[in-house]
C-alpha positions as CSV (number, residue, x, y, z in Angstrom):
1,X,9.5,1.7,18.3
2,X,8.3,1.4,14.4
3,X,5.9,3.8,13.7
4,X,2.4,3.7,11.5
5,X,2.8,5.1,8.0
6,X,0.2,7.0,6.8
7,X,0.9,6.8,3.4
8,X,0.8,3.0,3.4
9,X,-2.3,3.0,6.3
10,X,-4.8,2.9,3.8
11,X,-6.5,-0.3,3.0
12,X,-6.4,-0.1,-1.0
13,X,-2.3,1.1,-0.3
14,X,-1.8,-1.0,2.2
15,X,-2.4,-4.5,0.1
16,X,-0.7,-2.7,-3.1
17,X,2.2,-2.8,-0.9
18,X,1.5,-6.2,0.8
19,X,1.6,-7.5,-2.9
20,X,4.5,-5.5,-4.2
21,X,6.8,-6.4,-1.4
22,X,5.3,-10.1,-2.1
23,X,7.2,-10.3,-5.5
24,X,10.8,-11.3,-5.9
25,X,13.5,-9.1,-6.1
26,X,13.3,-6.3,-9.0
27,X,10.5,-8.1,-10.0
28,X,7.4,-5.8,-11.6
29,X,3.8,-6.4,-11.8
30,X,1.1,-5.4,-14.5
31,X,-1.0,-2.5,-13.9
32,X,-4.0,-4.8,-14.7
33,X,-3.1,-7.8,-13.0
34,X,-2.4,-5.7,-9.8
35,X,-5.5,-3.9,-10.3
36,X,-7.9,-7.4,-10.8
37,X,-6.1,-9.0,-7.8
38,X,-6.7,-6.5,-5.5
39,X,-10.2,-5.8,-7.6
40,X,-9.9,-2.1,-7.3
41,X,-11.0,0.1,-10.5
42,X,-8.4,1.7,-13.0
43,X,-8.9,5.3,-11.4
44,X,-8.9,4.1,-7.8
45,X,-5.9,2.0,-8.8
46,X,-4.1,4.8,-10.5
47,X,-4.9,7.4,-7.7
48,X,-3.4,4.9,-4.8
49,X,-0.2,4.3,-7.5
50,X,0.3,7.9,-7.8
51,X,0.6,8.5,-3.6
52,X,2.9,5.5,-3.5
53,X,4.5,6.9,-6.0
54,X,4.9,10.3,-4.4
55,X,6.1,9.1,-1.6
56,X,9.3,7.2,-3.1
57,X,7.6,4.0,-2.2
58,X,6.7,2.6,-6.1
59,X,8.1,3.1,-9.2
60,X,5.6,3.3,-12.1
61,X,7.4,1.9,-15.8
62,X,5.2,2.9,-19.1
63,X,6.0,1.0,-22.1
64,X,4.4,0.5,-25.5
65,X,3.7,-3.2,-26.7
66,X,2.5,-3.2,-30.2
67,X,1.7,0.1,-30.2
68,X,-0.4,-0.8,-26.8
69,X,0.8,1.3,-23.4
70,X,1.3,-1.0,-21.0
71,X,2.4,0.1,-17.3
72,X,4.7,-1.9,-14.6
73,X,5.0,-1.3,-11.0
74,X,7.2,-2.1,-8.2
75,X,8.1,-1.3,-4.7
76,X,11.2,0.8,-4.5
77,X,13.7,-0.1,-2.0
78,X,12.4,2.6,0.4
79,X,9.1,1.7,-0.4
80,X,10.1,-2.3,1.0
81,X,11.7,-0.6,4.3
82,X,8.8,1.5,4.7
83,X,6.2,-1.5,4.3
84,X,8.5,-3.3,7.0
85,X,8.7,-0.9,9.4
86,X,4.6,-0.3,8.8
87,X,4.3,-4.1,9.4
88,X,6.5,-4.0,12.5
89,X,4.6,-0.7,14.0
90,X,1.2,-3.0,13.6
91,X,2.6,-6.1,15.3
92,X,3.7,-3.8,18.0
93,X,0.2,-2.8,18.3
94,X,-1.3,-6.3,18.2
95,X,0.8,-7.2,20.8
96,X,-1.1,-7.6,24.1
């Protein structure tokens, strides 16, 4: 049976990953975009990105665009099993 990951349980993580696993293949996302979809502030953002990232789950790009840092994320290939076997563990659950 799938079990719960406690990493990913969190509501903020949780949709980060939703959304991350959302996007195609080796595809990234903005640090701001992610951040105004999910409409979570920089530091709560950043906090979250840093557990994910901790855990293998994420990786975290900084780049510099006209002298401007700009920061990419996406889910690692662990990070997608992970999210499935989360996903799985919480349709198990459901199930009545």
């Amino acid at each position: 049976m799938p079990e719960i990951d406690l990493v990913i349980h969190t509501p903020a993580r949780l949709r980060i990953m939703s959304t991350l696993s959302a996007l195609p293949p080796r595809a990234q996302i903005d640090f701001r975009t992610l951040g105004k979809s999910l409409e979570l502030t920089d530091g709560n953002l950043g906090a979250h990105l840093q557990t994910l990232e901790e855990a293998g789950y994420i990786r975290v790009e900084k780049t510099f665009v006209d002298r401007k840092p700009r920061t990419h994320v996406a889910a690692t290939a662990k990070g997608h099993a992970r999210f499935a076997e989360h996903i799985a563990a919480l349709r198990e659950i459901c199930r009545v």
